[in-house]
N, C-alpha and C positions, 0 to 999 in steps of 0.2 A: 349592283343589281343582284335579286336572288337567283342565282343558278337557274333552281327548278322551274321556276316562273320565268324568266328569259326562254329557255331552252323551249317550256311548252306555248308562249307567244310565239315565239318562231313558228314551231310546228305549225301551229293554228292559220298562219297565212302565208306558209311558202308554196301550197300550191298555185296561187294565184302571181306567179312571177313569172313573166312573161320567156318562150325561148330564145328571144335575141339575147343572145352574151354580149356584155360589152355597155349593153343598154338600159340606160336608167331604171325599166319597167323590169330587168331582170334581177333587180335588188329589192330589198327590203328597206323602206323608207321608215325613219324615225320621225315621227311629229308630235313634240313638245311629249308628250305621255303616251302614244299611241304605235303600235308597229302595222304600216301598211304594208300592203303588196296589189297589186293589179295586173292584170293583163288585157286582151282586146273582149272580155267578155264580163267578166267580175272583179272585184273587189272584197277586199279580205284586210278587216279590221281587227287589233288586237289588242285592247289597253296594258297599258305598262306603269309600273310604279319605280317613278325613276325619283332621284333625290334634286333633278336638276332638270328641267324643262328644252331640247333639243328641237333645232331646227334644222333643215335642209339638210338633213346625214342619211346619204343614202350608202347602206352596207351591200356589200360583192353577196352574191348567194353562194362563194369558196368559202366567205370566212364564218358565214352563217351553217353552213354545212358542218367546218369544221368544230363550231361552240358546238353543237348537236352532238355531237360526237365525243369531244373529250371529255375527261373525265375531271373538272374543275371543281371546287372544294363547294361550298355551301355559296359564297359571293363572288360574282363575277366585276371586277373594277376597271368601266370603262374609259380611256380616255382620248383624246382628242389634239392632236398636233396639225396642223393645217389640214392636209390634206389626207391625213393618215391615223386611222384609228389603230388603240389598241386595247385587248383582254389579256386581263390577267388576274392572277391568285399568287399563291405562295411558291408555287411550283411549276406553274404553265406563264407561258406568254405568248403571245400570239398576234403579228401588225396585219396590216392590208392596208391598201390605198381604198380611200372613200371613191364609190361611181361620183365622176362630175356631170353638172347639170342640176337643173331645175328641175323639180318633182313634179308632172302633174298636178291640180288643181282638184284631188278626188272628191274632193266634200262638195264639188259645183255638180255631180253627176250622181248625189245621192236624191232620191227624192224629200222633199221638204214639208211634205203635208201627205201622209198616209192614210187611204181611203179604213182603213181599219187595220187591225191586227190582233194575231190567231194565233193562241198556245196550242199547242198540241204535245202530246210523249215524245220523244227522239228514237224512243224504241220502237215502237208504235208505227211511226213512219218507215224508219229501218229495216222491221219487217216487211212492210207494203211494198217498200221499193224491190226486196230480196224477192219477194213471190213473184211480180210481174217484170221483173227483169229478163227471163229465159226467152219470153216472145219479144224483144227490144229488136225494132228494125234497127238494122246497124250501120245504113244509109242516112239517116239522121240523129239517131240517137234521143230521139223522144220519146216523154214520159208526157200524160196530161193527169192534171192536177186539178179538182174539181171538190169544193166545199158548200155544202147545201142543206139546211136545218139541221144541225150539227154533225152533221157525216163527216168525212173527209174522203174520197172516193182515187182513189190512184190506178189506172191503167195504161195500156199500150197495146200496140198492134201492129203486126207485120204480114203483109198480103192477108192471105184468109183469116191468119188466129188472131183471137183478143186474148188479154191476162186483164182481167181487173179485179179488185180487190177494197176494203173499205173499214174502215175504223172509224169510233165514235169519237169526238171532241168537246170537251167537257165545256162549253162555252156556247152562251143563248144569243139570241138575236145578229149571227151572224148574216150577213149578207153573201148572197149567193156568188164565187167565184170560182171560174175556170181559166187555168193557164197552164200551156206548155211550156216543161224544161228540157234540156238535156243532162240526161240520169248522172252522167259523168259530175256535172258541176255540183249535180243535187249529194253523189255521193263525198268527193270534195268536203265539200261541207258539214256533212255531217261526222266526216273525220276529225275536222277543224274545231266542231264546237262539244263540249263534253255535258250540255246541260239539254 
């Protein structure tokens, strides 16, 4: 596996690993080419170019922590004894036991027919969220999300104050929506993805 590309699929979905230690949802699931992770809110999907297509390998978030961390050569060479993974290069090696269990079923909980979808800048949004972030009630942690003849509209509100704010999206014949998130996940995310 490339290093660099391992190391930054992890990134991309280790925050959505749940806080139970110990528990399947607190690892990083390997499926055939894809690195998941989930917890009771999201889902964080990561494609991977592996030479060998992987099933039911779900990795400890120690030993994902520690690939993050070391300093391993260009290729990371994974391999697989029952119950016990191992990394290594020329100079590092590194075992864990695999979490046992069955991985969730994430792909039954993705939606299957999207009413639409909307590019926007990541910068673009990243700003929106940064401006109306300081009045974030922080009882809920809601942001609302609102797209409407090619706007994109981002605000929030706590007791008396509003922050809203608004950016244009280069994309016609949208259909008008609003939804609320919570800013944490939204931020999450935009850690996660680099495009």
């Amino acid at each position: 596996i490339n290093t660099e590309n391992f190391k930054e699929a992890i990134n991309n979905v280790i925050a959505a690993t749940s806080k139970l230690e110990g528990n399947i949802l607190s690892g990083i699931y390997i499926d055939k080419n894809k690195l998941v992770s989930c917890d009771q809110n999201r889902i964080f999907i990561k494609k991977l170019q592996l030479e060998e297509e992987l099933e039911n390998v779900i990795l400890s978030k120690e030993i994902v922590n520690e690939i993050i961390k070391l300093p391993f050569e260009e290729n990371i060479y994974m391999s697989l004894f029952g119950n016990t993974v191992i990394f290594e290069d020329s100079n590092i090696t590194i075992a864990s036991n695999l979490l046992s269990g069955k991985y969730l079923k994430y792909d039954m909980m993705l939606p299957k027919d999207t009413k639409q979808e909307i590019n926007f800048n990541k910068k673009d949004f990243e700003m929106a969220i940064n401006l109306v972030s300081p009045i974030l009630n922080i009882e809920t942690n809601e942001i609302d999300l609102k797209i409407k003849d090619s706007t994109f509209f981002v605000s929030t509100r706590n007791n008396n104050q509003m922050a809203n704010t608004k950016f244009d999206v280069k994309q016609s014949n949208i259909e008008e929506t609003n939804v609320k998130f919570n800013i944490f996940y939204l931020i999450d995310m935009l850690k996660a993805n680099n495009e």
